[in-house]
Steps between C-alpha positions, in 0.01 A plus 500: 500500500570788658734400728707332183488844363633687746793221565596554086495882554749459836713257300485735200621794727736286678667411130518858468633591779811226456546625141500870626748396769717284222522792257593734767785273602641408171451904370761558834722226447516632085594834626751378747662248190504834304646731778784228555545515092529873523781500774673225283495740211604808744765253644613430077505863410716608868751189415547658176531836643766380673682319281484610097470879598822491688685288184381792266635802685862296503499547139698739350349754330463556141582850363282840505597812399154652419465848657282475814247756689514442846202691639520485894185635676627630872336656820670588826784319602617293821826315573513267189429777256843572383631151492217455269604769285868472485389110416327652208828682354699210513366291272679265271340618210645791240244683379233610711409798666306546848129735517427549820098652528415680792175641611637815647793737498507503834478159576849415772566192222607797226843578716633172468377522110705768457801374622438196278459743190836707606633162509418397178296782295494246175379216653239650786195778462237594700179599418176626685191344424274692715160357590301252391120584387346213351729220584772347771777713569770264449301380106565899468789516607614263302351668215682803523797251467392317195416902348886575575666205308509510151531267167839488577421292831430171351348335816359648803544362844294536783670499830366551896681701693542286806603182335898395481579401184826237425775687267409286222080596554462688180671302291334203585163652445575643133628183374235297465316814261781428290396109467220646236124639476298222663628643834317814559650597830731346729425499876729476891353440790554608910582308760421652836781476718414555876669805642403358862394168628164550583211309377333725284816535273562088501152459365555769243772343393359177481182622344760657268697171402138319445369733262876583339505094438266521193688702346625348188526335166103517482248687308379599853804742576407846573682827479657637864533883491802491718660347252399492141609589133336596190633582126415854450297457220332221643390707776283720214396242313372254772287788657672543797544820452148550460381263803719673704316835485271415749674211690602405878679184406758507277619178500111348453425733210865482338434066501125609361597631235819294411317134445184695333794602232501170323553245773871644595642363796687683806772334579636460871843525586641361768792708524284793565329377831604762771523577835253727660489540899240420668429723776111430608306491852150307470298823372752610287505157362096398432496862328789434273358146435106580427585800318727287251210284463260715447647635224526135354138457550393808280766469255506102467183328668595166384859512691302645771230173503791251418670631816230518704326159409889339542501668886164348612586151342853493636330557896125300424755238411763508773253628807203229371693199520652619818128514606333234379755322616476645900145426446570177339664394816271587713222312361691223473464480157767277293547730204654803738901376383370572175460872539792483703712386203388780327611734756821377518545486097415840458671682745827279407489657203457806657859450642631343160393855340644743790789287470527538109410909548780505752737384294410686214580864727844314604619444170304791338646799712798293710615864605170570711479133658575589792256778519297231334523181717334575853187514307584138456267357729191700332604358130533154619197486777264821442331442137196416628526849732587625210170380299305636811640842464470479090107408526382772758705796259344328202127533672617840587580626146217330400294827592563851405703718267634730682894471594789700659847490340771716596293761682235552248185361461318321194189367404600237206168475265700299243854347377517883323272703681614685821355731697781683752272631784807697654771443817375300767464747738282776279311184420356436860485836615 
């Protein structure tokens, strides 16, 4: 009897065992179906990249002739500083009028202003914001901008400094405002160009395209502060105005505040996707990177999780199959060709995407291909390098508030609540 009893309790165990073993596999093998989904989806949303978004910016543009704000905040200058600006002055669009926003009057930047004002004293001023207290320099910078337009200034345009813009930038991203209310705010986008061929910039720039690619016709589009425009009014009455008081992102609060005003859309525009150099080491780089999202992690933890959770499916998928199936082999097992064929199906369309991004840059910006295509190798091959290097910043941001930008540090509490804890070097003294 008792020997009966302990045989049921060893088969019971052994049932459970198998079933514990079963569910494990199949939970795996779900995930793995769902990561190969996912980088169909990713592979979808690049092809379209690639393809609609350059049809768009061939059309011709509609007309605009609302007067425009363009508020540029600016520190320092290096070697691509006044092609920047003298890009600024010759846009194809009548009735606008350049604010540049500096921090300080004595800031080297304010001598090429000044020519740009003697230039054109209409079109150009400068004004001195001085420093920030209770939010990010550049949100108060930009502030001072937005408190030197008036009514008269029907949108206002936010511009970076050391983006490029195309002759026809502003026009293209006024005219969709014009298209009517539903579209709060319209929205560009950079594309880092490398200014050398070293492997921190190639990543960058293929980080770039990955993240630029879902960019789009969907509800999902957020608001780039490099590149974004506002009606005037609409800035009041959304409560951007107000968000912005105690802000570090201006782009994350701006997009806030925009679908909270009755489900209004930005819009992206194509034509509006500039070049930015890229001109990173590998510290410069993972500094650059985890700062950018940490700031998506306080201001939008869902992006944040979506990101992160996409990272650690993309490489459990592609670096478990590629070990089960090693192990597979070893054992001699006969399902190893299995995990195999996952391998291979995911990191094909790995290539199919690189392939797609790659294209998209060539017929995006054709006049910085060249600058553009020795990064080739990373777009069409390195995505999964790529993933690698996007989970480890993700865990990284995933702690602490505290972040240096332009010299100065912060500790972010909030999406509108800033604490500036000084320049970097008072602060660790």
């Amino acid at each position: 009897m008792l020997t009966a009893s302990v045989g049921a309790i060893g088969d019971f165990a052994c049932w459970g065992v198998a079933f514990s073993v079963l569910w494990i596999v199949l939970t795996i093998w779900l995930l793995w179906l769902f990561g190969l989904a996912i980088a169909v989806w990713t592979l979808r949303v690049a092809q379209f990249f690639s393809y609609r978004m350059p049809q768009v910016t061939a059309r011709p543009l509609e007309p605009a002739t609302a007067a425009v704000g363009v508020i540029v905040p600016i520190k320092g200058s290096d070697a691509d500083t006044q092609g920047n600006l003298e890009a600024l002055l010759q846009q194809n669009y009548a009735n606008y009028r350049l604010i540049f926003v500096v921090q300080s009057a004595d800031d080297p930047v304010c001598q090429l202003l000044d020519i740009l004002v003697c230039k054109q004293p209409q079109r150009v001023m400068v004004v001195v914001a001085g420093n920030a207290k209770h939010r990010g320099q550049k949100v108060h910078n930009q502030l001072a901008g937005v408190a030197a337009t008036t009514s008269a200034d029907g949108i206002l345009a936010f511009m970076d400094a050391d983006a490029h813009p195309d002759p026809n930038w502003l026009h293209a991203l006024v005219q969709p405002l014009h298209y009517g209310p539903h579209i709060g705010a319209t929205t560009g986008y950079r594309f880092y160009v490398p200014a050398q061929p070293t492997g921190a910039n190639h990543i960058l720039c293929l980080l770039n395209a990955m993240v630029g690619s879902f960019l789009g016709p969907y509800r999902r589009a957020v608001a780039w502060g490099g590149s974004m425009a506002i009606r005037r009014e609409d800035f009041f009455n959304y409560g951007v105005y107000d968000a912005w008081q105690g802000a570090l992102s201006d782009d994350f609060a701006l997009t806030w505040q925009v679908k909270k005003a009755s489900r209004r859309k930005i819009h992206f525009v194509p034509q509006c996707l500039v070049a930015s150099r890229a001109s990173f080491n590998a510290a410069s780089l993972r500094e650059f990177v985890v700062r950018q999202l940490r700031i998506t992690r306080i201001c939008s933890l869902r992006l944040w999780l979506a990101a992160l959770c996409g990272a650690l499916l993309y490489l459990f998928t592609l670096l478990g199959s590629w070990a089960f199936a090693i192990a597979g082999l070893v054992a001699h097992t006969t399902w190893w060709p299995w995990c195999i064929a996952v391998f291979i199906c995911l990191y094909t369309l790995s290539i199919l995407r690189g392939i797609m991004l790659l294209l998209a840059a060539r017929r995006l910006l054709p006049m910085h291909w060249l600058a553009i295509r020795p990064a080739a190798r990373w777009f069409i091959f390195g995505i999964p390098l790529a993933q690698l290097f996007m989970l480890t910043a993700l865990l990284q941001a995933g702690f602490g508030r505290i972040l240096i930008w332009r010299g100065i540090r912060y500790r972010m509490r909030s999406r509108s609540q800033t604490q500036v804890l000084g320049p970097v070097e008072r602060a660790q003294a």
